[in-house]
Backbone as CSV, one residue per row, in Angstrom:
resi,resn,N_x,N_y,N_z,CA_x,CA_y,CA_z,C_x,C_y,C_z
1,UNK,-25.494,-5.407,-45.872,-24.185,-5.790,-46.313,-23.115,-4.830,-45.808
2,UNK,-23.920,-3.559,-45.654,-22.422,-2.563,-45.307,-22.041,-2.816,-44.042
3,UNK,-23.232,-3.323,-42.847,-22.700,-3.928,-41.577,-21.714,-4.624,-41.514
4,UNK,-22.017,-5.888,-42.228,-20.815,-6.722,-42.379,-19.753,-6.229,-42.950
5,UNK,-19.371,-5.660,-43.570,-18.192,-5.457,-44.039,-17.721,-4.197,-43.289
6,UNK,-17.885,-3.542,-42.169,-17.580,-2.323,-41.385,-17.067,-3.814,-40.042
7,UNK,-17.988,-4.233,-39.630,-17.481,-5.206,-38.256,-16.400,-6.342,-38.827
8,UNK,-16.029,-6.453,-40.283,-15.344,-7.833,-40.841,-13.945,-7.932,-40.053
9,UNK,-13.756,-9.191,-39.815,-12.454,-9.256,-39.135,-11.512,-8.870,-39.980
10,UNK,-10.225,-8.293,-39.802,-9.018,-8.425,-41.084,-8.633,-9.699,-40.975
11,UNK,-7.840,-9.610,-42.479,-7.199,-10.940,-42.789,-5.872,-11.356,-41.277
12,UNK,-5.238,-11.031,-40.893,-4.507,-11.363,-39.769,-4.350,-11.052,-38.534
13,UNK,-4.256,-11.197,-37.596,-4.709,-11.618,-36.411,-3.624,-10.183,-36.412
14,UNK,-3.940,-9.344,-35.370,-3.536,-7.821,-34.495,-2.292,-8.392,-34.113
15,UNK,-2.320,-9.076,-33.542,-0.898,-9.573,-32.903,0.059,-9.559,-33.583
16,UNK,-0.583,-10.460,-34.513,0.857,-10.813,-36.021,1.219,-9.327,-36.779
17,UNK,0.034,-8.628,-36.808,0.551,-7.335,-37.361,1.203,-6.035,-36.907
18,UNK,0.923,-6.458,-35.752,1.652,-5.739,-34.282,3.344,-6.032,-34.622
19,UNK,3.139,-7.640,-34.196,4.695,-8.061,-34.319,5.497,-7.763,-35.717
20,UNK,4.851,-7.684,-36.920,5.093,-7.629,-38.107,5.672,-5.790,-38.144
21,UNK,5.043,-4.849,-37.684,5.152,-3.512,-37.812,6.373,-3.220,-37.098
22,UNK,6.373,-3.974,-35.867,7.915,-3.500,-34.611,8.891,-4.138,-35.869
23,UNK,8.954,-5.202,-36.176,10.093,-5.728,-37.101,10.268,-4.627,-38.371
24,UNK,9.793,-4.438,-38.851,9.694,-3.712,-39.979,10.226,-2.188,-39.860
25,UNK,9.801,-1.945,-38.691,10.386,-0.266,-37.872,11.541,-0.094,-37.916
26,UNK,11.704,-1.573,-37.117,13.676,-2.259,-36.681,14.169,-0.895,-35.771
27,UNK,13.572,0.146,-35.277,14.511,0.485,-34.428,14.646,0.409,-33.135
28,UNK,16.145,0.558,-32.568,16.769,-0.126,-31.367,15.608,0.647,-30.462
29,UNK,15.488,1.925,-30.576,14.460,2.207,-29.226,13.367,1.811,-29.009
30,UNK,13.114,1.100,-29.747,11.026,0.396,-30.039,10.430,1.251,-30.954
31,UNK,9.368,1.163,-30.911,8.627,1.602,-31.674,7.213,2.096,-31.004
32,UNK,7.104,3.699,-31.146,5.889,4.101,-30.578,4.569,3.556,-31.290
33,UNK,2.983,3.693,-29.982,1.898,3.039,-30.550,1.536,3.625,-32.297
34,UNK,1.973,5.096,-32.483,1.634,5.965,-33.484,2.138,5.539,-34.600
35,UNK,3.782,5.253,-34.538,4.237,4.347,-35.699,3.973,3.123,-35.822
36,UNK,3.138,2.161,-34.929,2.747,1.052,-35.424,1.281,1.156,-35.906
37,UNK,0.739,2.233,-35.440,-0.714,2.362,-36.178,-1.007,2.682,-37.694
38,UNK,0.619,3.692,-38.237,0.787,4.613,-38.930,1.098,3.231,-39.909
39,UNK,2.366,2.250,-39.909,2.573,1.157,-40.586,1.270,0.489,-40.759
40,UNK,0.545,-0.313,-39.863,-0.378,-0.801,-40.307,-1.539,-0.555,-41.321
41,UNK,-1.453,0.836,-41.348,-3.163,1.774,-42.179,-2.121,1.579,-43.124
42,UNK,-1.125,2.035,-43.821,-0.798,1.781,-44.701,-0.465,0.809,-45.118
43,UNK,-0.217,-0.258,-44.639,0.175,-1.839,-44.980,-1.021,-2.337,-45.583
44,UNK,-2.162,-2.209,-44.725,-3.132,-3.398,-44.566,-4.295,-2.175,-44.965
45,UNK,-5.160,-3.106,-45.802,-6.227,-2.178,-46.354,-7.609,-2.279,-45.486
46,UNK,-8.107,-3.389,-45.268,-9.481,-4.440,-44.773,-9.305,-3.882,-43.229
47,UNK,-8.829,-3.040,-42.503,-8.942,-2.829,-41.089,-10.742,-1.999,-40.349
48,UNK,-10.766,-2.603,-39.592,-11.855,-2.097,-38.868,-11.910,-0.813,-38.805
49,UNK,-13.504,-0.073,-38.152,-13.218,1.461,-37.884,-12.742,1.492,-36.801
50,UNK,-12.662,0.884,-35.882,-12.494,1.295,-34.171,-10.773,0.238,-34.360
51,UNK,-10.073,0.772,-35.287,-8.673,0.079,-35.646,-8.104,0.600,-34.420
52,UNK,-7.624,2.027,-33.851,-6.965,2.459,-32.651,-7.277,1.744,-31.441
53,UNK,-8.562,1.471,-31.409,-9.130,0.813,-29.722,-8.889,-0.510,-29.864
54,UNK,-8.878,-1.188,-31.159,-8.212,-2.736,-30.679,-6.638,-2.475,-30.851
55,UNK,-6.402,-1.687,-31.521,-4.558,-1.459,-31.182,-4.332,-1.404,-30.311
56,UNK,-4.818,-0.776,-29.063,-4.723,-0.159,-27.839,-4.567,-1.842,-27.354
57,UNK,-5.854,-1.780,-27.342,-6.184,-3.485,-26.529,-5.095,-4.238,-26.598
58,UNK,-4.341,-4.879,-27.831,-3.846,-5.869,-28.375,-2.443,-5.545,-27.884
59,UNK,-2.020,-4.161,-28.000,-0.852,-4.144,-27.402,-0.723,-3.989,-25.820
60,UNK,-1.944,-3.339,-25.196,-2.110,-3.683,-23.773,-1.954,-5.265,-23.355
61,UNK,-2.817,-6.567,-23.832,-2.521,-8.184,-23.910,-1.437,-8.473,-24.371
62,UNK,-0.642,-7.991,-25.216,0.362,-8.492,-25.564,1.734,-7.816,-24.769
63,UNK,1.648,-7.121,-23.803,2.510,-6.535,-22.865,2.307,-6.983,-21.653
64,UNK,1.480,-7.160,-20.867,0.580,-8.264,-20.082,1.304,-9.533,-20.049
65,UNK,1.772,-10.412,-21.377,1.592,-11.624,-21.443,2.787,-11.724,-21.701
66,UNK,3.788,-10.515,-21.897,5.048,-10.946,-22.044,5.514,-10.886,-23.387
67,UNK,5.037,-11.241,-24.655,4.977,-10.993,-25.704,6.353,-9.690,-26.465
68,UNK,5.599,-8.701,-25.973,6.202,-6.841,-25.986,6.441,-7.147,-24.438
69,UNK,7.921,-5.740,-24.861,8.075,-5.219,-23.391,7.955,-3.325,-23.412
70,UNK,7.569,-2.615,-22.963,7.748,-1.374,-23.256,9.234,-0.177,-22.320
71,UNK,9.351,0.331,-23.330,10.290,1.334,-22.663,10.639,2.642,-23.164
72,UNK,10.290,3.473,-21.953,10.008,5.111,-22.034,9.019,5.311,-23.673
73,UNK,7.716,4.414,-23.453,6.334,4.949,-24.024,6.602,4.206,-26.146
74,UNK,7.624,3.189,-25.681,7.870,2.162,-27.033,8.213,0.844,-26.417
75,UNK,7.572,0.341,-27.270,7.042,-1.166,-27.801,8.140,-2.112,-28.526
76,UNK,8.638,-3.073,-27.973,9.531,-4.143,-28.493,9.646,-5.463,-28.366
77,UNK,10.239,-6.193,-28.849,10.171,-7.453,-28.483,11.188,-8.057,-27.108
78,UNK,10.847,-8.559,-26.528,11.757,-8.907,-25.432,13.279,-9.877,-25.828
79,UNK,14.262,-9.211,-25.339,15.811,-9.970,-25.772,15.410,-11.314,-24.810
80,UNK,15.600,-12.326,-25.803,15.682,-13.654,-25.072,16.633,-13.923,-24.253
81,UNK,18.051,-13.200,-24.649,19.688,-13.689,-23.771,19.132,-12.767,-22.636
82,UNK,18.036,-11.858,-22.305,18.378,-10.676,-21.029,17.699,-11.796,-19.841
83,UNK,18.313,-11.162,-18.331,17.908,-11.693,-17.783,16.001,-11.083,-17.129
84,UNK,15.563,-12.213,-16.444,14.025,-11.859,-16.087,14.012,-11.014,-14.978
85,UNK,13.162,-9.845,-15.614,12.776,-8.748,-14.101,12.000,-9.563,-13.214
86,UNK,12.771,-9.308,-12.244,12.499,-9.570,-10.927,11.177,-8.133,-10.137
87,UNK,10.451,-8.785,-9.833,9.604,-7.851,-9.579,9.563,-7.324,-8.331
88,UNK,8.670,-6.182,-7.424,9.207,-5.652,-6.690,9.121,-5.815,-5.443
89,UNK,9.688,-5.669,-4.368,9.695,-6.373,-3.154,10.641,-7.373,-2.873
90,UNK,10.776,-7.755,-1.727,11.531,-8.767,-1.463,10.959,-10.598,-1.481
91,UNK,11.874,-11.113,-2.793,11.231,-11.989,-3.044,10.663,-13.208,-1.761
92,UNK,10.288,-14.451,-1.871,9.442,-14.757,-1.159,10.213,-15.900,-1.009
93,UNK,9.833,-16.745,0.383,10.721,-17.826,0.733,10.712,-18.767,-0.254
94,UNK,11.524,-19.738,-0.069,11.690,-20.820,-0.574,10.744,-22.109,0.012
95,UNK,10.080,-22.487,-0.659,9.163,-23.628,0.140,9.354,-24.758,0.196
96,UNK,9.381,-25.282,1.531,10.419,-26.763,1.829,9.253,-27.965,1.318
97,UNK,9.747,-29.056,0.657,8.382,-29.853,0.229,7.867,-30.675,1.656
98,UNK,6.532,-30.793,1.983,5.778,-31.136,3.215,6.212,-32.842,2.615
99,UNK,6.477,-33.322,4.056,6.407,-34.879,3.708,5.086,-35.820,3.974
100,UNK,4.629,-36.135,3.073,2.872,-37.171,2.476,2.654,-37.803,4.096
101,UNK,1.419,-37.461,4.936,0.828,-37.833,5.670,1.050,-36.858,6.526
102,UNK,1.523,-35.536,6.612,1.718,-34.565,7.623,0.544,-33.696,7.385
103,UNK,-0.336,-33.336,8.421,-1.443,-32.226,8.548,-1.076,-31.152,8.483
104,UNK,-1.590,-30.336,7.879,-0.994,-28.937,7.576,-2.385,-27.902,8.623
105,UNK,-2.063,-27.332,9.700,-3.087,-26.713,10.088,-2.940,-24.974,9.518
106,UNK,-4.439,-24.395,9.557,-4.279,-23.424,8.602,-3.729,-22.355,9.516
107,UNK,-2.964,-21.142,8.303,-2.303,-20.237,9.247,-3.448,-19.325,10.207
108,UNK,-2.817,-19.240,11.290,-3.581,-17.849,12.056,-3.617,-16.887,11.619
109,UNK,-5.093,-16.175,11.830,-5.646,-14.879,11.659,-4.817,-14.047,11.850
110,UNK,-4.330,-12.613,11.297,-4.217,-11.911,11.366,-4.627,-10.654,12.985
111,UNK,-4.265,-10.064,13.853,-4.712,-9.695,14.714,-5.204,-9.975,16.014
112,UNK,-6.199,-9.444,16.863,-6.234,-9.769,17.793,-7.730,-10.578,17.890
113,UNK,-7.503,-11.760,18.417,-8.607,-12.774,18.756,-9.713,-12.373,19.238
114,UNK,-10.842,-12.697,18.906,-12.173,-11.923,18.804,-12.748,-12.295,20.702
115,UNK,-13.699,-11.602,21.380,-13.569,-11.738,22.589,-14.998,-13.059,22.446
116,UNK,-14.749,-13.853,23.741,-16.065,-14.959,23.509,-17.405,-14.291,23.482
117,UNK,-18.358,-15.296,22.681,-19.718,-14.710,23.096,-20.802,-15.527,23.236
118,UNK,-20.125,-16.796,23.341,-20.641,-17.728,24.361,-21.200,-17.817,25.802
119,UNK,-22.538,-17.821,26.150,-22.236,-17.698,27.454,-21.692,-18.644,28.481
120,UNK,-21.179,-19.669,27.851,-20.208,-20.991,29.103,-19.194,-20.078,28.978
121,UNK,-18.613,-19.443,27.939,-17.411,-19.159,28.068,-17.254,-17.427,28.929
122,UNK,-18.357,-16.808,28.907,-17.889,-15.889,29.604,-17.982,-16.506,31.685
123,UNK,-18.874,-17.053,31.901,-18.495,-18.095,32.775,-17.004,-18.464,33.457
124,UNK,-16.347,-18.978,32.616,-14.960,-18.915,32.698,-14.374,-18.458,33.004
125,UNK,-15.005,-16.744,32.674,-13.792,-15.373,32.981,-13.774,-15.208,34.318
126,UNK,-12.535,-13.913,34.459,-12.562,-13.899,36.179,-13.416,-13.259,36.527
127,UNK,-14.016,-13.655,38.066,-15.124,-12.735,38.367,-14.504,-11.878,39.318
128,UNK,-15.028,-10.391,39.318,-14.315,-9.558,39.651,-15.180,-9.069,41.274
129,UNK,-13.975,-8.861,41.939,-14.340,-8.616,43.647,-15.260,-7.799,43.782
130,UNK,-16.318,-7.999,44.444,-17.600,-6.991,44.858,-17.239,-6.283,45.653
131,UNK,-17.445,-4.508,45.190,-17.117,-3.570,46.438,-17.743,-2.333,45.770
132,UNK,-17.746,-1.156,46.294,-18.149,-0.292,46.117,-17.962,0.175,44.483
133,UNK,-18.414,0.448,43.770,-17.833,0.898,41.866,-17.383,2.008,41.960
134,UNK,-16.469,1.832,41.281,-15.181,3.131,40.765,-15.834,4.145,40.385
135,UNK,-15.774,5.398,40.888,-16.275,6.585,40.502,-15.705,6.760,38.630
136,UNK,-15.851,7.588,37.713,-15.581,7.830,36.643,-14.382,8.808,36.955
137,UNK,-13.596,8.925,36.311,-12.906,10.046,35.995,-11.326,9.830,36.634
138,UNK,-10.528,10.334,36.533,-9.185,11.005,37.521,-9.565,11.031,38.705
139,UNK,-8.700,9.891,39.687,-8.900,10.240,41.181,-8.702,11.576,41.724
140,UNK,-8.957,12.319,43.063,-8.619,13.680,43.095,-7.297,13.308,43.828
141,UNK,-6.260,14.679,44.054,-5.141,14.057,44.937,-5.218,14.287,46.164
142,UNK,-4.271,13.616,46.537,-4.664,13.853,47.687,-3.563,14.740,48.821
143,UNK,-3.983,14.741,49.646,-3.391,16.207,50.318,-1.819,15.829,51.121
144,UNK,-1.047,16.710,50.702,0.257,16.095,51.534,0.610,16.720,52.411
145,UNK,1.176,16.390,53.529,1.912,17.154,54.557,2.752,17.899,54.426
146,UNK,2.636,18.967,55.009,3.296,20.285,54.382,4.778,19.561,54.905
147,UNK,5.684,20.288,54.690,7.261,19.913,55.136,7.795,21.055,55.594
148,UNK,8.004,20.958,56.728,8.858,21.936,57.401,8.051,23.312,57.636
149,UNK,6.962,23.288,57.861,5.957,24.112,57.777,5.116,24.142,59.768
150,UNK,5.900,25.343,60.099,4.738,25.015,61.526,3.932,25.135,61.489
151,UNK,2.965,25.839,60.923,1.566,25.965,60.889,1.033,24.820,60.497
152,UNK,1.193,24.221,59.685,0.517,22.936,59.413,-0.484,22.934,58.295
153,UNK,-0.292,24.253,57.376,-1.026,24.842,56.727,-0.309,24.277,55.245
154,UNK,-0.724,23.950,54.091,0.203,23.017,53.021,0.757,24.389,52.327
155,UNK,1.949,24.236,51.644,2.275,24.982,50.775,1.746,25.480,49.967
156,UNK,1.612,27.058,49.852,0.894,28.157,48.662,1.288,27.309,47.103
157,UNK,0.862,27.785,46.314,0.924,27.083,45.176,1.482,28.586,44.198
158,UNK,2.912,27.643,43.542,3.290,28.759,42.874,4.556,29.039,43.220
159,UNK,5.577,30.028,42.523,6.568,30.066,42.479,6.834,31.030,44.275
160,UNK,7.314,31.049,45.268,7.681,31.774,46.806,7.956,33.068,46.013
161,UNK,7.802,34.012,46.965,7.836,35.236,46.057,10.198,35.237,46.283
162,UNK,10.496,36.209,45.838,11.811,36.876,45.748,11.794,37.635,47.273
163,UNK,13.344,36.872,48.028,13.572,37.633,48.989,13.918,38.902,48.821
164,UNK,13.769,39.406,49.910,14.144,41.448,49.830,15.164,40.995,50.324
165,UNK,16.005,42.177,50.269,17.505,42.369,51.018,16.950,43.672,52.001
166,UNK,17.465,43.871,52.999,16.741,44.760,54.042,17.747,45.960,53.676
167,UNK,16.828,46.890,53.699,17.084,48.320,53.893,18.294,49.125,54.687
168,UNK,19.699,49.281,54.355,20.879,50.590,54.853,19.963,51.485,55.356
169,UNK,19.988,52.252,56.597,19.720,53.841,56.366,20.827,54.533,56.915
170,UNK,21.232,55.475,55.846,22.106,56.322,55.342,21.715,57.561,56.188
171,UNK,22.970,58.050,56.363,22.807,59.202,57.211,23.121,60.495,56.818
172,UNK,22.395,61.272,56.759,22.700,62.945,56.429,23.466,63.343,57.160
173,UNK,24.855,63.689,56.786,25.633,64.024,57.327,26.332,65.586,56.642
């Protein structure tokens, strides 16, 4: 018998006593979960042991569903004259109605089209000119004609060194 009467439902439904406690609070900022837990234990005698975890619940579903709205960590009822939050992002087109007998084909995939793996279809592809195969790597470069160079020898690599200025000799006089 003590089972049953520890799991017994209360006489009114969480919701109603939810909604019953915010009214009763009446204040403009809502009403925290603590003062509606705090109203209820004292209101209502017949409450479950695990009373906090369906509080939790009931006001989690009933915020969910529109019911409550919360603000800065309190619980209220939603003003019917306010207007509806718009949620976030940029809302979404307007959808033109399709006129009865038009096929709707489905949208395209996302990304890039998967390669064939058919073999007719690789068939199809281009076949590529037979010749010697590309070594791997970076071609090497190749060698340029020196410029203005008689020897014929290519340019040193690197900055030319700094001309000298040639040597006065000064006379002991």
């Amino acid at each position: 018998m003590a089972t049953e009467e520890v799991n017994k439902p209360p006489s009114l439904p969480y919701s109603e006593m939810i909604l019953a406690a915010i009214e009763a609070l009446d204040d403009k900022n809502g009403s925290s979960k603590s003062a509606i837990s705090e109203y209820i234990e004292s209101s209502y005698d017949d409450l479950p042991q695990d009373h906090s975890t369906l509080l939790a619940d009931y006001l989690n579903r009933m915020k969910e569903s529109g019911e409550l709205t919360m603000l800065k960590n309190n619980y209220m009822r939603p003003n019917p004259d306010a207007p509806l939050k718009r949620g976030r992002g940029r809302p979404p087109k307007a959808k033109l109605p399709i006129p009865p007998g038009t096929v709707v084909s489905p949208p395209r995939p996302r990304g890039r089209p998967p390669k064939p793996k058919d073999p007719s279809d690789l068939a199809a592809a281009p076949v590529k000119v037979s010749g010697p195969p590309r070594p791997r790597g970076r071609p090497p470069k190749k060698a340029r004609p020196a410029v203005g160079m008689s020897t014929g020898s290519p340019r040193p690599r690197g900055r030319p060194p700094k001309a000298k200025a040639p040597f006065a000799v000064v006379g002991l006089d």
